[in-house]
VEXFINU-413080 format. One record per residue (C-alpha): residue number from 1; residue in three letters; y, x, z. Coordinates in nm, 2 decimals. Layout:
<pts>
@pos->NUM | code->ALA | y->Y | x->X | z->Z
...
</pts>
This chain:
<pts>
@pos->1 | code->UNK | y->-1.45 | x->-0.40 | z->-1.39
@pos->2 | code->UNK | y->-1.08 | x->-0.30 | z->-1.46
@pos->3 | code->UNK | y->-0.82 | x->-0.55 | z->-1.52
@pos->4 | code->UNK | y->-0.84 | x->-0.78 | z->-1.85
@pos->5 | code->UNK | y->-0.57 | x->-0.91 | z->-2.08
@pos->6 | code->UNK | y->-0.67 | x->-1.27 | z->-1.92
@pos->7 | code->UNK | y->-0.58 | x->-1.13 | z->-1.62
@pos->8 | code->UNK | y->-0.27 | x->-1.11 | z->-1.69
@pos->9 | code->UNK | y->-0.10 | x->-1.48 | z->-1.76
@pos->10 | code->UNK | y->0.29 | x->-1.52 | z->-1.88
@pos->11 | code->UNK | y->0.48 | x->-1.80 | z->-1.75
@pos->12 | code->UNK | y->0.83 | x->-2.05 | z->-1.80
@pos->13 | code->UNK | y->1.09 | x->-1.98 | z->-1.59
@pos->14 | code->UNK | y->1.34 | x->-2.25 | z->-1.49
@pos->15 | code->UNK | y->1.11 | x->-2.43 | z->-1.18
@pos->16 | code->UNK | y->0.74 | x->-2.53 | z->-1.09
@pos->17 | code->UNK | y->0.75 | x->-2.88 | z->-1.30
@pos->18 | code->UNK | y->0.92 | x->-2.69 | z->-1.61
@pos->19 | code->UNK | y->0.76 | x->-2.75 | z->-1.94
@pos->20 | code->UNK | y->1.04 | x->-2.67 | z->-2.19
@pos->21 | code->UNK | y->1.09 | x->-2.34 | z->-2.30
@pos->22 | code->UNK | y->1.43 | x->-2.37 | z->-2.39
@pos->23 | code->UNK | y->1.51 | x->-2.45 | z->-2.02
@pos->24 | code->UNK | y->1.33 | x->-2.15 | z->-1.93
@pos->25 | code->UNK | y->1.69 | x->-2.01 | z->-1.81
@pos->26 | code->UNK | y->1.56 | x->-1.84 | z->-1.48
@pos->27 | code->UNK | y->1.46 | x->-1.91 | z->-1.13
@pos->28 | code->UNK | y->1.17 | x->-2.05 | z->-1.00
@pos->29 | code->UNK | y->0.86 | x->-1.93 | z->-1.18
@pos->30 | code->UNK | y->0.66 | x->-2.29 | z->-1.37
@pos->31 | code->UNK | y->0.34 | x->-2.36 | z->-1.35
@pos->32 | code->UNK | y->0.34 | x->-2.39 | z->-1.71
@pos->33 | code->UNK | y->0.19 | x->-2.09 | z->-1.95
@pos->34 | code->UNK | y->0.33 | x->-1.95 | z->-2.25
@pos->35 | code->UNK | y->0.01 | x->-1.78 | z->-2.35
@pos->36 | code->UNK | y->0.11 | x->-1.45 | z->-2.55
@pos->37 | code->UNK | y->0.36 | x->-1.66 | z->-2.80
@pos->38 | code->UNK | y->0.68 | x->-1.51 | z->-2.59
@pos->39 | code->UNK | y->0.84 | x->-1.57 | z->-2.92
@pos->40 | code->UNK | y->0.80 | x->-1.96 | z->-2.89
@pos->41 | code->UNK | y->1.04 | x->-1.92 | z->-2.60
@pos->42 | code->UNK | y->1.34 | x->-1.95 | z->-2.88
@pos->43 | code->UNK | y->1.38 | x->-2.25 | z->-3.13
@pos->44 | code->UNK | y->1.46 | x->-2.19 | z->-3.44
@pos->45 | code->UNK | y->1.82 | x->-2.05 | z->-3.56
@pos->46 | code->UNK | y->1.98 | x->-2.33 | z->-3.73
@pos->47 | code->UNK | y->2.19 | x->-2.28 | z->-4.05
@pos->48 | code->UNK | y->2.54 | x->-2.32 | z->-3.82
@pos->49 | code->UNK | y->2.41 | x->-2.04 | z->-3.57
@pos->50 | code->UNK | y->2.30 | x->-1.78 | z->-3.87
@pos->51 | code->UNK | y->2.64 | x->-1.88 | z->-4.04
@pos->52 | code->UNK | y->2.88 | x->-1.82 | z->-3.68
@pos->53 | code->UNK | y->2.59 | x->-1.60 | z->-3.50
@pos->54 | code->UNK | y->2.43 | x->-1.68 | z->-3.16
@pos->55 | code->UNK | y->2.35 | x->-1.52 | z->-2.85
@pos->56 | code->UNK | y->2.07 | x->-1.63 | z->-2.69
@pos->57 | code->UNK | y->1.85 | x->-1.58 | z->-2.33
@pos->58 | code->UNK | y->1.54 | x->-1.66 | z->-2.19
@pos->59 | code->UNK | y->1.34 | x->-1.56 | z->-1.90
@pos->60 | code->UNK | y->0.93 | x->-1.61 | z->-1.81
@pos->61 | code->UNK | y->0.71 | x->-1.45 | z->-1.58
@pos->62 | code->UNK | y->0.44 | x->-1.19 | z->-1.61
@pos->63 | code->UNK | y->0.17 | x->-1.28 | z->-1.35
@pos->64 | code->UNK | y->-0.08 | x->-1.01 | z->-1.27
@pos->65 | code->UNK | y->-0.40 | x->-1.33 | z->-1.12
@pos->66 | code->UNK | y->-0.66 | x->-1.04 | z->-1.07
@pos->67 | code->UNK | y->-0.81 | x->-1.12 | z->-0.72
@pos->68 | code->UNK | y->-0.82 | x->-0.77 | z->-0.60
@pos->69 | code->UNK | y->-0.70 | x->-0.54 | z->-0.87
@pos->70 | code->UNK | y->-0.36 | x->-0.41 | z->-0.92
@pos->71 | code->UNK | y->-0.20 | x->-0.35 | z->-1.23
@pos->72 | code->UNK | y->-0.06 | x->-0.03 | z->-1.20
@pos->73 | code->UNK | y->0.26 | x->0.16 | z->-1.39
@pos->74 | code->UNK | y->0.33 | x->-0.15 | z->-1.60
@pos->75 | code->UNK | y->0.59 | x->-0.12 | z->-1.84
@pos->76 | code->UNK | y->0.73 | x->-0.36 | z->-2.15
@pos->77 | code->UNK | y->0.88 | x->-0.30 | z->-2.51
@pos->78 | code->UNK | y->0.97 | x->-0.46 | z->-2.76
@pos->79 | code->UNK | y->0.73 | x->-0.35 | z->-2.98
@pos->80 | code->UNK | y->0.81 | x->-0.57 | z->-3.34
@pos->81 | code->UNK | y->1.18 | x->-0.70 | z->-3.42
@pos->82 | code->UNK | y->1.20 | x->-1.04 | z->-3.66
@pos->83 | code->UNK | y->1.17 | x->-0.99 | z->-4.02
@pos->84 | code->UNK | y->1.49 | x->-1.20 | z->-3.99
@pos->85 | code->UNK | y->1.70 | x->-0.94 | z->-3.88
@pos->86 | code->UNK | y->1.75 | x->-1.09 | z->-3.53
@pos->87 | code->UNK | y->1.85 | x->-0.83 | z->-3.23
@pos->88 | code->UNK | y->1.55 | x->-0.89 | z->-2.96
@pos->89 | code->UNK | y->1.62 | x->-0.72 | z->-2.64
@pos->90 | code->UNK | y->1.47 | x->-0.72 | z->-2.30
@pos->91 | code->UNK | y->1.54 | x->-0.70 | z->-1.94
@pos->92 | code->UNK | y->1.41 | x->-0.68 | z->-1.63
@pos->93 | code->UNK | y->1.48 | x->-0.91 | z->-1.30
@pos->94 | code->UNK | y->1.28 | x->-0.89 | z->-1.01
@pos->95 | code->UNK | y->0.99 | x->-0.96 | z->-0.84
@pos->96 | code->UNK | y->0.80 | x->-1.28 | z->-0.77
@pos->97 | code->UNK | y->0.92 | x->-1.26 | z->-0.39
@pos->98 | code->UNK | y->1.27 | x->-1.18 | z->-0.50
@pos->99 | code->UNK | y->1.54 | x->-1.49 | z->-0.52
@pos->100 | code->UNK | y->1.63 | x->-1.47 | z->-0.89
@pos->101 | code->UNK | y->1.92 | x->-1.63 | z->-1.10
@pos->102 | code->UNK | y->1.95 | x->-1.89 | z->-1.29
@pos->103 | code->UNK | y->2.21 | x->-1.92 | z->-1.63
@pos->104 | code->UNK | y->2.36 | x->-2.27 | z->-1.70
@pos->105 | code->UNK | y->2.29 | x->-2.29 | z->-2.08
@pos->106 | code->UNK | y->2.09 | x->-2.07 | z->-2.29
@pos->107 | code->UNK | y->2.43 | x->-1.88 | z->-2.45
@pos->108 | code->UNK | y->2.48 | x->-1.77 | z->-2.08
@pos->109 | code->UNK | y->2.45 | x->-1.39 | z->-1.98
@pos->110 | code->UNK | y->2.22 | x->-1.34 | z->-1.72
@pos->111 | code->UNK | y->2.42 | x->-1.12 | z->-1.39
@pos->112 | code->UNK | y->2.40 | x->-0.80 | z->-1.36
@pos->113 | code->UNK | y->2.06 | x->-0.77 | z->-1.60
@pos->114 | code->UNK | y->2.03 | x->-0.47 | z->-1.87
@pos->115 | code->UNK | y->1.92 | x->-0.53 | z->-2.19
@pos->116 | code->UNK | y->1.79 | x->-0.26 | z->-2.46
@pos->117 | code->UNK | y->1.53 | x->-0.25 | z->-2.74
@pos->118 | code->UNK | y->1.31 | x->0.02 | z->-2.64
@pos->119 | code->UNK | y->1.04 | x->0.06 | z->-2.91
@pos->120 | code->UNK | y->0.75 | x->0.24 | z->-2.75
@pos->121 | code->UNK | y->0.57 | x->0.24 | z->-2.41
@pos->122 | code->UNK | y->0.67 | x->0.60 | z->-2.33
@pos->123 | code->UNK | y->1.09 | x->0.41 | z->-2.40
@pos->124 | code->UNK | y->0.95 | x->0.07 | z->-2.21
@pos->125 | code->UNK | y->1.12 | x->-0.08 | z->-1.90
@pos->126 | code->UNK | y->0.93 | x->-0.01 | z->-1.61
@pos->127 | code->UNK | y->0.84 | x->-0.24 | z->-1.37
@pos->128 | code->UNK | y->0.63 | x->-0.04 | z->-1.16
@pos->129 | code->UNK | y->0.29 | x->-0.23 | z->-1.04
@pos->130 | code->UNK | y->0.18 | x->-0.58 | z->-0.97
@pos->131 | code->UNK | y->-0.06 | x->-0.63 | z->-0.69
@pos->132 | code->UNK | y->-0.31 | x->-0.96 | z->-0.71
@pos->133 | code->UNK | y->-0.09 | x->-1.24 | z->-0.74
@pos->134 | code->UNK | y->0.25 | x->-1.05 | z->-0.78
@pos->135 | code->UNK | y->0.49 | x->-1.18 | z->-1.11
@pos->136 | code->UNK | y->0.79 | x->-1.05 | z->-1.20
@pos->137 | code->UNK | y->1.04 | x->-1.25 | z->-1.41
@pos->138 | code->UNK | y->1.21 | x->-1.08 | z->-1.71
@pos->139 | code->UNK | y->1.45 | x->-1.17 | z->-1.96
@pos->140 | code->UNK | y->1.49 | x->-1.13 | z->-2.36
@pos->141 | code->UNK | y->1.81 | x->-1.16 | z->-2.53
@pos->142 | code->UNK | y->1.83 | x->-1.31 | z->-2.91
@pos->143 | code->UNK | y->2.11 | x->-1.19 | z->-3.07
@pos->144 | code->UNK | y->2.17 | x->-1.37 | z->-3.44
@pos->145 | code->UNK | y->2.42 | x->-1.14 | z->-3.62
@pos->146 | code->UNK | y->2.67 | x->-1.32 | z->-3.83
@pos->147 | code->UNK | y->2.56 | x->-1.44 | z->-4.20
@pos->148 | code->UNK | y->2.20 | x->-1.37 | z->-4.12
@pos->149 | code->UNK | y->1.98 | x->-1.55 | z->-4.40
@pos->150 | code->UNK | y->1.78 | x->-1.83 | z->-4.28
@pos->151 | code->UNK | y->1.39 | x->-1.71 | z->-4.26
@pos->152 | code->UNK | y->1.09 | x->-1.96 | z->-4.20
@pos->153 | code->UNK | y->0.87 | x->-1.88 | z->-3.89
@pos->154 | code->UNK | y->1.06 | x->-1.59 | z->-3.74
@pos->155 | code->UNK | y->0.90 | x->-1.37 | z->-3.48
@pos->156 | code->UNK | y->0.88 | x->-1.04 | z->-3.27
@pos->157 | code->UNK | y->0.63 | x->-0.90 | z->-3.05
@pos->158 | code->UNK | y->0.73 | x->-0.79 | z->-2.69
@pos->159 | code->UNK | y->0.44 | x->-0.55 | z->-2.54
@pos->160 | code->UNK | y->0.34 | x->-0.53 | z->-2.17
@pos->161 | code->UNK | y->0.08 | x->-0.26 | z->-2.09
@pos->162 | code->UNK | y->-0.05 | x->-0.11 | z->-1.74
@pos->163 | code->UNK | y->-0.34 | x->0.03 | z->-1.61
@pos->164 | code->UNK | y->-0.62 | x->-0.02 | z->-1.33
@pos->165 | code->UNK | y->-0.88 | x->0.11 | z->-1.11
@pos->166 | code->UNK | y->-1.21 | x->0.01 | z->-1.23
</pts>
């Protein structure tokens, strides 16, 4: 049987014991999972931030927990922006067995990480494939343009698709 979507889990950044999304600022992968709500990763824009703007990142962990299958040619998009006229971009890291970096505070730019908005999966990021038990730990960026309007349950959809042997 080929690899299932509850195959592949997503997981906090910032540590093992880390249970708060909004100090899901890199490192260590947690042992806590976000499910497929990566939005709920952000908290919501307060009237100061849409009036001034805000930059924001977060990281988690995609998790390929198959026991012998690989997930092969993976690659992520962001496939919805928010309704709210928020910038959602993405980035890639490294690999579970990689020593990854950790920002200070959430306004913080990740090192040396490139963010775009591709749209599609043939435009995604590649991260190449994930054998059993190999995560890799990538990064969204939440840019809140000046004067955006407040908007009630904002959301985007970022889209992780790969392939496997049966």
């Amino acid at each position: 049987m080929p690899i299932q979507t509850s195959d592949i889990k997503f997981y906090l950044s910032g540590g093992s014991s880390n249970t708060n999304p909004n100090l899901s600022l890199g490192g260590v992968i947690s042992t806590t999972e976000i499910g497929t709500a990566i939005n709920s990763l952000f908290d919501d824009v307060t009237g100061d931030e849409s009036a001034s703007g805000d930059i924001e990142y977060r990281a988690f962990y995609v998790k390929n927990t198959h026991v012998s299958l690989t997930w092969i040619g993976v690659k992520f998009w962001v496939e919805t922006q928010t309704p709210a006229g928020d910038d959602i971009s993405i980035g890639k890291e490294a690999s579970l067995g990689s020593p990854k970096q950790t920002i200070a505070t959430e306004n913080d730019a990740p090192t040396g990480i490139v963010f775009s908005a591709p749209s599609t999966k043939v435009t995604g990021i590649s991260i190449g494939d994930l054998a059993p038990g190999d995560g890799y730990m990538l990064w969204i960026k939440r840019n809140v343009p000046v004067s955006t309007t407040a908007y009630n349950n904002n959301s985007f959809t970022i889209k992780l698709e790969g392939d496997s042997r049966a």
